[in-house]
N, C-alpha and C positions, 0 to 999 in steps of 0.2 A: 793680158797685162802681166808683167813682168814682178814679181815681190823677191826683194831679196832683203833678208835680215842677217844682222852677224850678231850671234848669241854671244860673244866677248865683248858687245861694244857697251859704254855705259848707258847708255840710250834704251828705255825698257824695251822689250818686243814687242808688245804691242804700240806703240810710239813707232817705233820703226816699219808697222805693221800701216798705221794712218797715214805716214810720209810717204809712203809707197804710192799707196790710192790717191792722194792728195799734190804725188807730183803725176799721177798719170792724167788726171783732171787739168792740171794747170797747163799739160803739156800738148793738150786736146786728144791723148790716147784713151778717154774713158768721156761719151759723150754723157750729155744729159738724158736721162730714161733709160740708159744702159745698167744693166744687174751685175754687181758684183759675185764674187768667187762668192757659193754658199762657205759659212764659217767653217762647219767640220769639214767638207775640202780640202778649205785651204789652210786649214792646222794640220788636216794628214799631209801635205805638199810640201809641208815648213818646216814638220815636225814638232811643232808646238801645242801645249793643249787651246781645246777650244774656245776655253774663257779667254784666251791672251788674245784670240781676232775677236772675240765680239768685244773686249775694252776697246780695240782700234778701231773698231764700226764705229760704238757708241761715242768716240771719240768726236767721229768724225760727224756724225749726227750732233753734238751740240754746237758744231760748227756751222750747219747749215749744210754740209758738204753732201747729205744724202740721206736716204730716211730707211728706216730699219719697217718693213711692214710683214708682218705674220703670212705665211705661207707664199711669200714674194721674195724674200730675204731683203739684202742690202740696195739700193736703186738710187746711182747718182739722183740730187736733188735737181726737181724742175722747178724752181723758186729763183733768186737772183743767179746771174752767169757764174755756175760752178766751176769754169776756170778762172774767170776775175778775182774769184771770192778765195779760191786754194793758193793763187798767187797772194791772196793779201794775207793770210795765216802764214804761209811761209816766208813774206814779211815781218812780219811781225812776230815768229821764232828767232827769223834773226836778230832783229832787234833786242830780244830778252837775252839773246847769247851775247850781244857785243855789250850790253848793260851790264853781264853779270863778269863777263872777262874786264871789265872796268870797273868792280866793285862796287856797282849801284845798288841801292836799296830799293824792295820793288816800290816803296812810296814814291824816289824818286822816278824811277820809272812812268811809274802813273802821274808826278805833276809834269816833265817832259811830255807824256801825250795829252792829257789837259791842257797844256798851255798852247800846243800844238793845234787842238780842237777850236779855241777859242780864235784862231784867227784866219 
């Protein structure tokens, strides 16, 4: 798997860290049960410190996208279809981005996908 960050970009690194994994999943380059790069790795590989990949694990761990297990490390999720599911996160980033380049409030935000739910 391919991670590339740009330390100029506004986008923190580790954010750009979970996008990486999160498009390799949606892309089917990273299957289900497959191990991620261990953390100190892939911060020497990136140059970044170690806490900035485990925020983009842990990221991705409350997503559903993979599970953080002790002495295993990072391990796509076998729970619902982890590319289904990275495609619908990277939806739904977009979302928030064309929301916020159009001045929405996130309340509006949220009653658009509310009203959305409801039908």
């Amino acid at each position: 798997m391919l991670f590339r960050i740009d330390p100029s970009a506004t986008q923190p690194l580790s954010d750009q860290i979970a996008s990486c994994v999160r498009g390799a999943i949606a892309d089917g380059g990273v299957a289900r049960g497959e191990r991620l790069p261990a953390a100190r790795e892939l911060a020497e590989s990136l140059g970044v410190n170690m806490h900035t990949v485990l925020r983009g694990y842990q990221r991705l761990r409350e997503e559903g996208l993979i599970e953080l297990r002790r002495g295993r490390g990072a391990v796509v999720s076998g729970g619902t279809d982890p590319a289904a599911q990275a495609h619908l996160v990277r939806t739904v980033q977009q979302l928030v981005e064309e929301a916020r380049v159009l001045g929405l409030s996130d309340q509006q935000v949220l009653d658009l996908v509310r009203t959305g739910l409801a039908h």
